[in-house]
C-alpha positions in Angstrom: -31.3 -88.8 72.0 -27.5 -89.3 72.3 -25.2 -90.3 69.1 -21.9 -91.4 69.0 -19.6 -89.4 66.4 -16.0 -89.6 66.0 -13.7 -86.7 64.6 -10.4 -86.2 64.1 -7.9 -84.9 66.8 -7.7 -81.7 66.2 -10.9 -81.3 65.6 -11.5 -82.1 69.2 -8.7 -79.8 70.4 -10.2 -77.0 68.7 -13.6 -77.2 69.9 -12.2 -78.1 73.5 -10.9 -75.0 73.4 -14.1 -73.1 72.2 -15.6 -75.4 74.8 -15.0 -73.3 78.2 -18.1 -74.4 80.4 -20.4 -75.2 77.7 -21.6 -78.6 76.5 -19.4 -79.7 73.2 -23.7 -79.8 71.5 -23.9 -76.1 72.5 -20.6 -75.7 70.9 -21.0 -77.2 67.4 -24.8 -75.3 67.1 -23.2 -72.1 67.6 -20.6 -72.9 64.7 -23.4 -74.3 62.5 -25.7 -71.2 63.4 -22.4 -68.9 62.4 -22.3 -70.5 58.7 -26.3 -70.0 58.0 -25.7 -66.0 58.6 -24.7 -63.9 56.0 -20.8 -62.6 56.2 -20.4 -59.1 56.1 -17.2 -56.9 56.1 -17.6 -56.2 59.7 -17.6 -60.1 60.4 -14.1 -60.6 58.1 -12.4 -57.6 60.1 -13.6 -59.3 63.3 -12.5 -62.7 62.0 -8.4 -61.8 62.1 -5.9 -60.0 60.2 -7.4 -60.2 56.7 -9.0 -57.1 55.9 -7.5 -54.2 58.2 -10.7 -51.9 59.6 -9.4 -48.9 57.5 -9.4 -51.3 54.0 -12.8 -52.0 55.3 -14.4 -48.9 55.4 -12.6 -48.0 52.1 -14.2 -50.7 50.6 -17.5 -50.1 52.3 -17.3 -46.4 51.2 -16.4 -47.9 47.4 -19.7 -50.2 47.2 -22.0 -47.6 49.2 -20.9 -45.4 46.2 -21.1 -47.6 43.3 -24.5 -49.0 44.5 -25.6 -45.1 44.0 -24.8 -45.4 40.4 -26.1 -48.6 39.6 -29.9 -49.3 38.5 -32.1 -50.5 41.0 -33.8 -53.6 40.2 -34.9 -56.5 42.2 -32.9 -59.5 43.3 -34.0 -62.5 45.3 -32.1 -63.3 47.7 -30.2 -67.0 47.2 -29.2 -69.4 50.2 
């Protein structure tokens, strides 16, 4: 089934130029698949200049070591 949406310019522009030879459908479930996943540190280095890869492992290394030293106990998981 086919709907008609309308968006803004630039909203366009950018996903034309996400587009390359897919369909603009394929386009927008890829970005809406992106947002279900979890982000992780490697995702934000990946993502552009806001975490270098070196303040990333840092930070990886500081949580790897304070989850040593914290209690275990169980947490459900919250989407």
């Amino acid at each position: 089934m086919v709907k008609v949406i309308f968006i803004q310019d630039d909203v366009y522009e950018e996903l034309s130029k996400r587009k390359a030879n897919k369909s603009f459908s394929s386009v927008i479930r890829s970005l809406l698949k992106e947002t279900e996943k979890r982000t992780t540190i490697g995702d934000l280095v990946k993502a552009g200049p806001f975490l270098s890869e070196e303040h990333a492992d840092k930070m990886t290394r500081e949580i790897s070591e304070a989850r040593k030293h914290s209690e275990s106990r169980d947490v459900k998981e919250v989407r």
